[in-house]
C-alpha positions as CSV (number, residue, x, y, z in Angstrom):
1,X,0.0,0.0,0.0
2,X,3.0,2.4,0.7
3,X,4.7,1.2,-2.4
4,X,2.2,2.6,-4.2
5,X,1.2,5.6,-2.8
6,X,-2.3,4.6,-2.5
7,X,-4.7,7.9,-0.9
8,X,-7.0,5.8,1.3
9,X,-6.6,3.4,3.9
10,X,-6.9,-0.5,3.7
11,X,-8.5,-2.4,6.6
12,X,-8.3,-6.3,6.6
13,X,-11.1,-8.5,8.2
14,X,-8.9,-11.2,9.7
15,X,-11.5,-12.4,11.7
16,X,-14.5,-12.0,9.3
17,X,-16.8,-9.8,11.4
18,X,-17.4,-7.5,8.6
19,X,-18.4,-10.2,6.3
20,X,-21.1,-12.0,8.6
21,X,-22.1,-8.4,10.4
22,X,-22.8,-6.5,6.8
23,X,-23.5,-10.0,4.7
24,X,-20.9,-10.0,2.1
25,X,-21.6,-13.6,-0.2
26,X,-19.0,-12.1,-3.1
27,X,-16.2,-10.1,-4.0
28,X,-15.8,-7.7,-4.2
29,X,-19.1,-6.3,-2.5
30,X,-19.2,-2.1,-2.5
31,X,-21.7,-0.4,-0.3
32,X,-23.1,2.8,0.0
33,X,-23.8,3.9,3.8
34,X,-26.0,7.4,4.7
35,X,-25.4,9.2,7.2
36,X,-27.0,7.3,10.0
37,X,-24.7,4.5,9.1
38,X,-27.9,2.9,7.4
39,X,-27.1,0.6,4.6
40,X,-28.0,2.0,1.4
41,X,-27.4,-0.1,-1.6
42,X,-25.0,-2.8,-1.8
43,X,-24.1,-4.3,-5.0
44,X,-21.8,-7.6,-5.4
45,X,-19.4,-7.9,-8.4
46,X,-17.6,-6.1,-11.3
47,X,-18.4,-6.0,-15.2
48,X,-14.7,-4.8,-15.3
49,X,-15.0,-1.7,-16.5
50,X,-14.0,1.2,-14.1
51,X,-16.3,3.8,-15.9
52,X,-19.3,1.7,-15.3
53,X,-18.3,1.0,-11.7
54,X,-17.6,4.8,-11.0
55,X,-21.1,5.2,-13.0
56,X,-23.2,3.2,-10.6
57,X,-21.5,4.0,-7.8
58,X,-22.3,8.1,-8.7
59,X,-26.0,7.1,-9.5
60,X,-26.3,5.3,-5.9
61,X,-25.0,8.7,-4.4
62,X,-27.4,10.9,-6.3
63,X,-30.2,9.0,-5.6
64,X,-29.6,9.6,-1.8
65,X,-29.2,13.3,-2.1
């Protein structure tokens, strides 16, 4: 993560509570929280295209606002 200069930090679930507490079945699984901590939308996969990921990830965000 250093190496590469990466701007966000990267948390590791050694123990798996995230995955059983927020029910991740695939990977990679992205969520969208409000502010309440609520879970929004969660969507499991990737079509491998970064501009489509970016693109559903924005319309999950603006359909919140």
């Amino acid at each position: 993560m250093t190496k590469n200069n990466y701007p966000f930090h990267v948390l590791l679930d050694t123990e798996n509570k995230v995955i059983t507490s927020f029910g991740v079945d695939g990977i990679p699984t992205k969520f969208i929280i409000d502010k309440k901590g609520k879970i929004r939308f969660k969507s499991v996969g990737f079509s491998g295209s970064a501009d489509k990921l970016v693109e559903e990830l924005s319309q999950m965000i603006e359909m919140l606002r």
